[in-house]
Every structure is written in structure tokens, then in C-alpha cells.
N, C-alpha and C positions, 0 to 999 in steps of 0.2 A: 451453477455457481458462477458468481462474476468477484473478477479481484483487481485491486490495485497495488501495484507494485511501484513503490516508489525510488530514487535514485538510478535513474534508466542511464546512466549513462555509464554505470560500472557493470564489471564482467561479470564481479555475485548476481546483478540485478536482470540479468543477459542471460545469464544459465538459471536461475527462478523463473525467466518467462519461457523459457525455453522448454525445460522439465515440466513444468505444467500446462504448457500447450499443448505438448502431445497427451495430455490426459483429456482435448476437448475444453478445457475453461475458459471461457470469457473473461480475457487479461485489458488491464489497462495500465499503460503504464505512464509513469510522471516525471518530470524533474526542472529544475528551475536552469538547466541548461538548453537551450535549442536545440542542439543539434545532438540528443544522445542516442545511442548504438540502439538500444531495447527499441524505440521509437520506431524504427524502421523491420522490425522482427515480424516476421509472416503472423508470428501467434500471437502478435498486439492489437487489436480488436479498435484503439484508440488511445490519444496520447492529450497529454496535458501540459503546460506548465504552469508552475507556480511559483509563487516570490522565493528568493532565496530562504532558505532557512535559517543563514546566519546573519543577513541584515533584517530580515523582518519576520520573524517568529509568528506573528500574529494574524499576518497576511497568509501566511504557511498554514497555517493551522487552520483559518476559513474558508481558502481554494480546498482544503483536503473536505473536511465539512461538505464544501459545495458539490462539489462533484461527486461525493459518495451519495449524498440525496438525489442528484440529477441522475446516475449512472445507475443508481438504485443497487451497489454494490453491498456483498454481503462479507467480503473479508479483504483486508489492509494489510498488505505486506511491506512493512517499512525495512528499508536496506540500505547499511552503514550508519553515517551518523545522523539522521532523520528519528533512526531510531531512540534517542534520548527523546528530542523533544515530542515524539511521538508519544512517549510511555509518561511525562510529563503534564498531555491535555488530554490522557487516555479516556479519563471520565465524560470530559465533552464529546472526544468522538466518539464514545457510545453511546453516547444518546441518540446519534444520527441510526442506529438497529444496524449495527456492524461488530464483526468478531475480529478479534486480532490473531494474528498466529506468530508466533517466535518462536527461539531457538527454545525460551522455556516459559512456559504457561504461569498463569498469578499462582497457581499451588507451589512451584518449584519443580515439575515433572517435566523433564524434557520428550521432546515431539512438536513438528512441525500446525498438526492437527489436534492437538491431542487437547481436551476439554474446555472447547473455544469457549467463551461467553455466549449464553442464548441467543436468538436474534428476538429483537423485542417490535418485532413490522405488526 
């Protein structure tokens, strides 16, 4: 399983790649800042940045696109406020064959894993 974890620069995003390193997953993680903390993590496999998410939405939303097809990633871990517009253009990036995971699933059940979207590869 491969993931991206977005907003590398906060501590939630830090202890996400952290906790799921040590399960073995192939982590990546992102952020529109240079220099974030997660980027430098033994368990970050590869790092990204992409346009801000508050001056360019749209740029946001095609780096996440791009790199989920290139990186052939199967699940999107958006953390902080990424996560609006992430649940925003949720339908486009599932078309890219990626599951999302949140605090709560589209049914309203909460779990991290709990009843992702299919993958549709």
C-alpha cells in the first residue's frame, strides 16, 4: 500500500507518517511549504510540493492528481485544512483509482480505514 500525506509540515502530519511507517507503507508526503518536518522522516519514502492551497486551489488539486498517477498511490491522507478542499474535488480525485481515509467515511462511520472507496486501477 502506498500513501500520501498531505500538510508535512504539522506535528498531526508527523505522527501520521510516523504511525504508519512503522506498519511498512510506502509514505509520501506533501506540502506547499519547503522545508516541512514529515519531509525529512526516515518513513517518507518521497516528498512533494505543491502550490499553495490558499492562493491557488486549482494548482492544488492537479499536483495532488499528478503525483497520485505518477506515484501510482492507492490512498490520500489530507491533514488540517487541505482537508476541505480536498472533500471539495473528492470526485475528481477519485477518478485518479484512490481511496480516501478520514476521521469519518462518506456512510458517517468513523475509522481511519474503515469502508474506503473501491480502487477502480
Amino acid at each position: 500500500m502506498s500513501v500520501i500525506i498531505t500538510n508535512a509540515r504539522n506535528r498531526i502530519a508527523y505522527n501520521v507518517v510516523r504511525s504508519l511507517g512503522q506498519k511498512d507503507i510506502d509514505l509520501y508526503t506533501a506540502d506547499f511549504v519547503p522545508r516541512s518536518m514529515s519531509f525529512v522522516s526516515r518513513y517518507s519514502k518521497g516528498h512533494f510540493i505543491y502550490p499553495s492551497p490558499f492562493t491557488d486551489q486549482e494548482g492544488f488539486v492537479q499536483r495532488l492528481v499528478d503525483e497520485i498517477q505518477r506515484l501510482r498511490v492507492d490512498v490520500l491522507i489530507p491533514v488540517f485544512e487541505e482537508t476541505f478542499l480536498v472533500a471539495k474535488h473528492a470526485d475528481r480525485l477519485l477518478t485518479c483509482a484512490i481511496r480516501f481515509s478520514s476521521s469519518r467515511n462518506r456512510e458517517g462511520g468513523r475509522g481511519a480505514f474503515s469502508r474506503l472507496n473501491p480502487r477502480k486501477r
